[in-house]
C-alpha positions as CSV (number, residue, x, y, z in Angstrom):
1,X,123.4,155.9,76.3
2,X,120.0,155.4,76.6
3,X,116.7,158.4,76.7
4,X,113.6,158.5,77.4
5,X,110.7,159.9,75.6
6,X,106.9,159.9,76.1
7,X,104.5,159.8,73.1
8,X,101.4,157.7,71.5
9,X,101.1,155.1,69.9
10,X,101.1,154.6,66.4
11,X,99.8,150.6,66.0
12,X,97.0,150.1,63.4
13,X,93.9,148.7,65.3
14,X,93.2,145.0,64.4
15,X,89.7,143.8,63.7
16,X,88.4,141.8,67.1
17,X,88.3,138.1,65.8
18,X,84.8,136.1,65.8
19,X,84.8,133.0,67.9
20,X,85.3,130.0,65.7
21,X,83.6,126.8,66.5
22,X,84.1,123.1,65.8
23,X,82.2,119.7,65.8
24,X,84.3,118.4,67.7
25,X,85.1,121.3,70.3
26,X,83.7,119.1,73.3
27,X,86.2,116.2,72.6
28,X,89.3,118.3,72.7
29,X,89.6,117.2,76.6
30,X,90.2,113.2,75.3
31,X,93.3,114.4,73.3
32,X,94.5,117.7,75.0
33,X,95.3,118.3,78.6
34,X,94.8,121.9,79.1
35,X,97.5,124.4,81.6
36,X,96.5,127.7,82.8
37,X,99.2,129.9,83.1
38,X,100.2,133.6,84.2
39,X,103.3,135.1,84.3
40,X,104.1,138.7,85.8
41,X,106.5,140.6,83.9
42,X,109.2,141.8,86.5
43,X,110.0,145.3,84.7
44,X,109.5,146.4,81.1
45,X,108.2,144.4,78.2
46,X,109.1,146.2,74.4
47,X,107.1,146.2,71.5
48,X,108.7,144.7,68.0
49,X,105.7,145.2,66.2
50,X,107.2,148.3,63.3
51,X,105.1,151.4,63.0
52,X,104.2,153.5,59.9
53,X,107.2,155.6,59.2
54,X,104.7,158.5,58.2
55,X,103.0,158.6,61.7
56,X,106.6,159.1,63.2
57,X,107.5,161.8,60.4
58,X,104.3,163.4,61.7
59,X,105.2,163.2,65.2
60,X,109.2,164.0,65.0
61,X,107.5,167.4,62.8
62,X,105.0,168.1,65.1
63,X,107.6,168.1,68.4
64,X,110.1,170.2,66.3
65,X,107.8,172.8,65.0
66,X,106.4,172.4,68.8
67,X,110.1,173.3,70.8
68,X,110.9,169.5,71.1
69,X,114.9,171.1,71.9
70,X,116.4,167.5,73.3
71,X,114.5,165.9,70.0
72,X,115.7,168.8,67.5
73,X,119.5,168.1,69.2
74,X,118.9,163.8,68.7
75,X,117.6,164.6,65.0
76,X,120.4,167.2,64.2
77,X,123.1,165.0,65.3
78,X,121.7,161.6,64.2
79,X,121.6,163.9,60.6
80,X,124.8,165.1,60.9
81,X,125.9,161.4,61.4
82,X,124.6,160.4,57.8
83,X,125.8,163.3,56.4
84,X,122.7,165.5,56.0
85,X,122.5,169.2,57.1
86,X,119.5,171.2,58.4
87,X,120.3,175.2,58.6
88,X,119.8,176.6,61.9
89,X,116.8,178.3,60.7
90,X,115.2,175.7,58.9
91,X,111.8,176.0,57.0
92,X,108.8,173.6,57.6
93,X,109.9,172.3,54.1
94,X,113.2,171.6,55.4
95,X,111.7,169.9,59.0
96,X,109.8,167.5,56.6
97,X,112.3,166.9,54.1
98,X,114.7,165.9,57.0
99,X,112.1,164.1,59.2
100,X,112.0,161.7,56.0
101,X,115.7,161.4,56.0
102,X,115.7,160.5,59.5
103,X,113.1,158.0,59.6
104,X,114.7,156.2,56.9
105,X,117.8,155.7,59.1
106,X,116.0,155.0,62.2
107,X,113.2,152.5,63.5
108,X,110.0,152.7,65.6
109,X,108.9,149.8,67.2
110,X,105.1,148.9,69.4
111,X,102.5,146.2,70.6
112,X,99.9,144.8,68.4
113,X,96.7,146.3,69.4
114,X,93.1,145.6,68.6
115,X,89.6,147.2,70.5
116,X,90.3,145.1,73.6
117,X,93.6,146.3,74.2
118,X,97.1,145.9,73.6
119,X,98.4,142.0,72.6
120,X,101.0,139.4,72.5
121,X,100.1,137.4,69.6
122,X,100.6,133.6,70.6
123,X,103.1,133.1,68.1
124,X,105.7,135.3,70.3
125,X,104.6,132.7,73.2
126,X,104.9,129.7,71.7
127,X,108.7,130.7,69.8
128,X,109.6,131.3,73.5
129,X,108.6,128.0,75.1
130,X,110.4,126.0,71.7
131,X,113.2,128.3,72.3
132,X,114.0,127.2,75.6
133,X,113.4,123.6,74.8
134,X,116.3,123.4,72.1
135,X,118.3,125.3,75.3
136,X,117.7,122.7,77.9
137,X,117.5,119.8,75.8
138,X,119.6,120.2,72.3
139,X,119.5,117.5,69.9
140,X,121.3,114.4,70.5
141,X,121.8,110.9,68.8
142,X,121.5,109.8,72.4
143,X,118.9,111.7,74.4
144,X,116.6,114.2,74.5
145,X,114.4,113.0,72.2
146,X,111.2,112.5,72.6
147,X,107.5,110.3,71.8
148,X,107.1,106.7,70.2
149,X,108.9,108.4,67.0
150,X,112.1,109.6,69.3
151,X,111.4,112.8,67.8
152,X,114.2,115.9,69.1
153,X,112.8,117.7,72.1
154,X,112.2,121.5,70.2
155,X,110.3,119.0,67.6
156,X,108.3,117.4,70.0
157,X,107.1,120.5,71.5
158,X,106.4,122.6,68.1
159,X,103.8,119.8,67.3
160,X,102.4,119.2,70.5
161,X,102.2,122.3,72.9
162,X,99.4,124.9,71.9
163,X,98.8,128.3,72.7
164,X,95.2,128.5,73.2
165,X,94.3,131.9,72.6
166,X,95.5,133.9,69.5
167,X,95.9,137.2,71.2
168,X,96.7,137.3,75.0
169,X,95.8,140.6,76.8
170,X,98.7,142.9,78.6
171,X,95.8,144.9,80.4
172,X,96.6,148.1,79.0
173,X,94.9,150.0,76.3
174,X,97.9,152.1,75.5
175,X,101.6,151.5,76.1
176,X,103.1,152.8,79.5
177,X,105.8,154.9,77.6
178,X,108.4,155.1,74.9
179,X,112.1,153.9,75.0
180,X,114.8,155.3,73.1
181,X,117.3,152.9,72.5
182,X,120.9,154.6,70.9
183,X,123.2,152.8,69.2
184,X,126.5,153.1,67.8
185,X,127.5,150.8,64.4
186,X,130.4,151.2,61.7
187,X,129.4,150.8,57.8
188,X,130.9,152.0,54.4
189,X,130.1,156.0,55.4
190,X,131.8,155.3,58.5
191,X,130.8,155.7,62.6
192,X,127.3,156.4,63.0
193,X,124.9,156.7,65.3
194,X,120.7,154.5,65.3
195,X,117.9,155.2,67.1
196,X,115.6,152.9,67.9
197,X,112.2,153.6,69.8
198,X,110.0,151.0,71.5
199,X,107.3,151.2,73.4
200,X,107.1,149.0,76.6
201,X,104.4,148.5,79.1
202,X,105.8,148.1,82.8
203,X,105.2,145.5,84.4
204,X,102.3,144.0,83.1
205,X,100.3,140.7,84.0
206,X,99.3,138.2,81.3
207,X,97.3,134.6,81.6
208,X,96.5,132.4,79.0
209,X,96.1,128.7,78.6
210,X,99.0,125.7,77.0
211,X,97.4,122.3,75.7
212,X,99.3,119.8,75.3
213,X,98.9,116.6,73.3
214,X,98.5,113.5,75.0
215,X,99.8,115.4,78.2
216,X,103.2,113.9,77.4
217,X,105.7,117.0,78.7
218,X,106.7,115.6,82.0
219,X,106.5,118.3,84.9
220,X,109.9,118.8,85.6
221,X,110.5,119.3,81.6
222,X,107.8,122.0,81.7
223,X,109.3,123.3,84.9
224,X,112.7,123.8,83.6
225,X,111.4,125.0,80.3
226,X,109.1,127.7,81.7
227,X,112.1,128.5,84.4
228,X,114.6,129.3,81.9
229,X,111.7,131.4,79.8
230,X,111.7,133.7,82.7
231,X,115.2,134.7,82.1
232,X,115.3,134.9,78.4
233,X,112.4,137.0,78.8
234,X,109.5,137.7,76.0
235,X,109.5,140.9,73.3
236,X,112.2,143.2,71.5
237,X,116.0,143.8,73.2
238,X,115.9,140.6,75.6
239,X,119.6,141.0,75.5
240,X,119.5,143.8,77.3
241,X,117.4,142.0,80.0
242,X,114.1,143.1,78.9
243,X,110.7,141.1,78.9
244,X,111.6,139.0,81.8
245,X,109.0,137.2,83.9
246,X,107.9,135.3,86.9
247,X,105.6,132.3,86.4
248,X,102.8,133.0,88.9
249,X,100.2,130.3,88.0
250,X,100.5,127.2,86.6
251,X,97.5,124.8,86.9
252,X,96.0,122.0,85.0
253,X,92.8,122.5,84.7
């Protein structure tokens, strides 16, 4: 079962980073062959970044005291689950007292943020593309590996193929809305339920730009790479399909 609920974000605001210059900044173009690229993400794209649990305490209080009925039924039930009980005419003490409760058991998840906007940092990006190459081309004694040193492909690519830019842009200043992703798992106290919240922007653009040493990634490698990064998608729950993409630009500048 999934539900959906809209609310604001709750990501601290990151310092805008100076730009950094080097001596030898105009040299880079000897060693480093430089890709633009953009992908288009073809529905939703979650946040894994987790968010204070005291901002959601305030904000599950706030909707309670407010009339928040279908959140009052998820809260009562998830407490009922972990074996805590809220009288059907609780107190404010007893709202906060169980808002803590249920935070503890359940997790709020969102995007990196900073003046300009909302991020993906280029860590996520460049886990994605090394992902993809141990997928395509897994260590062998016999191929797939890779430079003068025969290196294995995933190596290769961790110590050769930059993201350029620390922080690239989805183009929104807040997230589009707020998924609530319910879950059913089995521990010592028994069946119970999670809930998860992420917030996901739809179908955002992002651009940003891949150097890569010696320009030694053939084009079909990079092409098969960036293919099956489409599928396997970028951000929090990929297995249930989200954070997939379409590569829309790819050019060598």
């Amino acid at each position: 079962m999934v539900l959906e609920l809209s609310r604001e974000t709750f990501a601290e605001i990151e310092p805008v980073l100076d730009e950094v210059h080097g001596i030898w900044d105009a040299e880079e173009s000897s060693l480093f062959t430089k890709y633009q690229v953009s992908f288009k993400f073809t529905g939703r794209v979650m946040g894994g970044v987790p968010q204070k649990p005291e901002a959601i305490e305030g904000w599950i209080r706030q909707r309670i005291v407010g009339g928040d009925l279908e959140l009052q039924k998820l809260m009562r039930d998830t407490l009922v689950d972990i074996g805590v009980e809220l009288p059907d005419d609780p107190t404010y003490q007893d709202i906060q007292d169980a808002t803590k409760r249920f935070v503890a058991e359940n997790h709020a998840n969102t995007f990196r943020r900073d003046a300009n906007g909302l991020f993906l940092s280029d860590y996520q990006l460049k886990a994605g593309l090394k992902e993809n190459v141990a997928i395509l081309y897994p260590y062998n004694e016999k191929k797939n590996r890779m430079g003068l040193t025969q290196k294995a492909a995933r190596s290769f690519w961790a110590e050769r193929v930059f993201v350029d830019e620390q922080r690239v842009y989805l183009g929104r200043m807040q997230p589009d809305g707020t998924h609530l992703q319910v879950g059913h798992v089995t521990g010592p106290k028994g069946a119970r339920s999670t809930l998860t919240y992420y917030d996901y922007c739809e179908q955002p653009s992002i651009t940003f730009t891949l150097s890569s040493m010696e320009d030694m990634v053939k084009p079909d490698m990079w092409r098969n790479v960036l293919m099956g990064m489409q599928r396997n998608g970028i951000g929090a729950i990929r297995s249930l399909g989200y954070g997939q993409f379409k590569v829309t630009a790819f050019d060598k500048l």
